[in-house]
C-alpha positions in Angstrom: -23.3 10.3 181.0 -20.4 9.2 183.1 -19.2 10.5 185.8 -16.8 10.4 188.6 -18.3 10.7 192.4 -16.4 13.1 194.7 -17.8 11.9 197.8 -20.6 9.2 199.2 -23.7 9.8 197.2 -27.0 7.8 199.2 -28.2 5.8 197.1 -25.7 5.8 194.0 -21.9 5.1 195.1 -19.1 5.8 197.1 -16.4 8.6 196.8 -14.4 8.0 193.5 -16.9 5.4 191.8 -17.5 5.8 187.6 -21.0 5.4 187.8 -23.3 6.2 184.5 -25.9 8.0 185.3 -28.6 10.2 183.3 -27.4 13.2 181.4 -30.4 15.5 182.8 -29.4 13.6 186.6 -25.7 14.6 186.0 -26.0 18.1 185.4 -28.8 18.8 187.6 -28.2 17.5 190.1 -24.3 16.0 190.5 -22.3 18.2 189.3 -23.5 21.8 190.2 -23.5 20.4 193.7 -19.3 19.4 193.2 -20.7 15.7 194.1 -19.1 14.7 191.0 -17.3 15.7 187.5 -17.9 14.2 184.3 -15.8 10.9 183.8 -13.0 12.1 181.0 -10.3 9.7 180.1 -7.4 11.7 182.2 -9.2 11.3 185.2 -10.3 8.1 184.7 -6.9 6.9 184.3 -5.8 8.8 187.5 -8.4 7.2 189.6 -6.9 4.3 188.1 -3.4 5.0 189.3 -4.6 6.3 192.7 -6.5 2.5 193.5 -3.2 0.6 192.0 -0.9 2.9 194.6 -3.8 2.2 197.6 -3.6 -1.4 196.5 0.3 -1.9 196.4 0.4 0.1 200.0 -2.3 -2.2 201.4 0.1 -5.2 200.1 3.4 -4.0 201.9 1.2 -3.6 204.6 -0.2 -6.2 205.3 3.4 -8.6 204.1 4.7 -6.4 207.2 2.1 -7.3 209.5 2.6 -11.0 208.8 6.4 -10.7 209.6 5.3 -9.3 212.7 3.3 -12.2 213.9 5.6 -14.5 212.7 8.1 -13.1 215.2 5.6 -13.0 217.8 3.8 -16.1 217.3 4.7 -18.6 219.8 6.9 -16.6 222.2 5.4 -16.3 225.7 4.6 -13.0 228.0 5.4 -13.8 231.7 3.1 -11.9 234.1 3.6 -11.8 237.6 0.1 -11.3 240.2 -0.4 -11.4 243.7 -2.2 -14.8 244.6 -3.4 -16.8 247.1 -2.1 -20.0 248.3 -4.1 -22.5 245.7 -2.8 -20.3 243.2 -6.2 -18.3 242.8 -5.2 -14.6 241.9 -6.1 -12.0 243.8 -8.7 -10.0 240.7 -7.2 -11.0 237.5 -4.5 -10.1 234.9 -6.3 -8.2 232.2 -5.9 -7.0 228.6 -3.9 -4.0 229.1 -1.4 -5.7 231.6 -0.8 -7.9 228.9 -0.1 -5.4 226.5 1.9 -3.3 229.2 4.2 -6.1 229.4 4.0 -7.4 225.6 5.4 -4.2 224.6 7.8 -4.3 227.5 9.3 -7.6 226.7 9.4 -7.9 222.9 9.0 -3.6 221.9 5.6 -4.6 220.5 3.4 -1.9 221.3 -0.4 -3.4 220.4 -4.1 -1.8 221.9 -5.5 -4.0 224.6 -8.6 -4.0 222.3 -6.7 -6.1 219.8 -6.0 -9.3 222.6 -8.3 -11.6 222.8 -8.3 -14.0 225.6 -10.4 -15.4 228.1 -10.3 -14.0 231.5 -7.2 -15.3 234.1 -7.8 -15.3 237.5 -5.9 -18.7 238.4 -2.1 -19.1 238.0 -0.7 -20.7 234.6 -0.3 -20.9 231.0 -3.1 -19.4 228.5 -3.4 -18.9 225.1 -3.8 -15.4 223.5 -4.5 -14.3 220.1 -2.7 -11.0 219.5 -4.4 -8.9 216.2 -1.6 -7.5 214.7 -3.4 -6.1 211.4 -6.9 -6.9 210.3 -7.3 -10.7 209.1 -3.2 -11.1 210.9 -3.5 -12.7 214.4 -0.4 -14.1 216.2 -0.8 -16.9 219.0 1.0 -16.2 222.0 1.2 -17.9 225.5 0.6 -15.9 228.8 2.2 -17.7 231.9 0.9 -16.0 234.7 3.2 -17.0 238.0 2.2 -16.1 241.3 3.6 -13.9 244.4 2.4 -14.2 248.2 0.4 -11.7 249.1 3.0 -11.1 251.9 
């Protein structure tokens, strides 16, 4: 028998899978537990429609995710820290100061998680790769310029 699964079954599928399965499985066990209903045409079809609409909203998605870090890529975030005289910082500019000020410069609000860089304790360019969607990273510079500690 066919059927369609309602939610994660161990062992057998994930929620909205057509899976064949036993006839004495299905209606022992499956369905008078609502973990699935039998796989008719209709609903095969709207499962069908429901994937094609996931898929086309993944698409845009992701094509607006790409325009974003094609505006970003490139561009650089200027970070000013107190440092010593050889240019040595005073601690170190971290992820969330650089997304503090990303999102002050350009309006690109991004979670520190989602910056990867190495840590800058010294005064002067770095690169920095910015996720902006999963699998879409833009490459940024940081300059990092230096106060007195005055």
């Amino acid at each position: 028998m066919k059927v369609i699964l309602l939610c994660d079954v161990k062992g057998q599928g994930k929620k909205e899978d057509i899976l064949t399965v036993s006839d004495g499985y299905a209606r022992n066990y499956l369905l008078p537990r609502k973990w699935a209903v039998e796989a008719k045409p209709a609903a095969i079809k709207e499962i069908q429609r429901k994937r094609a609409a996931e898929e086309q909203l993944e698409k845009e998605r992701r094509a607006q995710a790409q325009e974003q870090a094609k505006a970003l890529a490139g561009r650089a975030i200027r970070v000013t820290a107190k440092c010593g005289e050889t240019g040595r910082l005073y601690g170190s500019v971290t992820n969330q100061e650089i997304a503090d000020e990303l999102k002050k410069q350009y309006g690109f609000e991004v979670d520190k998680r989602k910056i990867d860089c190495e840590p800058i304790r010294q005064t002067g360019e770095y690169d920095v790769s910015v996720g902006v969607y999963p699998g879409v990273f833009a490459k940024m510079k940081v300059l990092v310029t230096g106060g007195s500690d005055k």
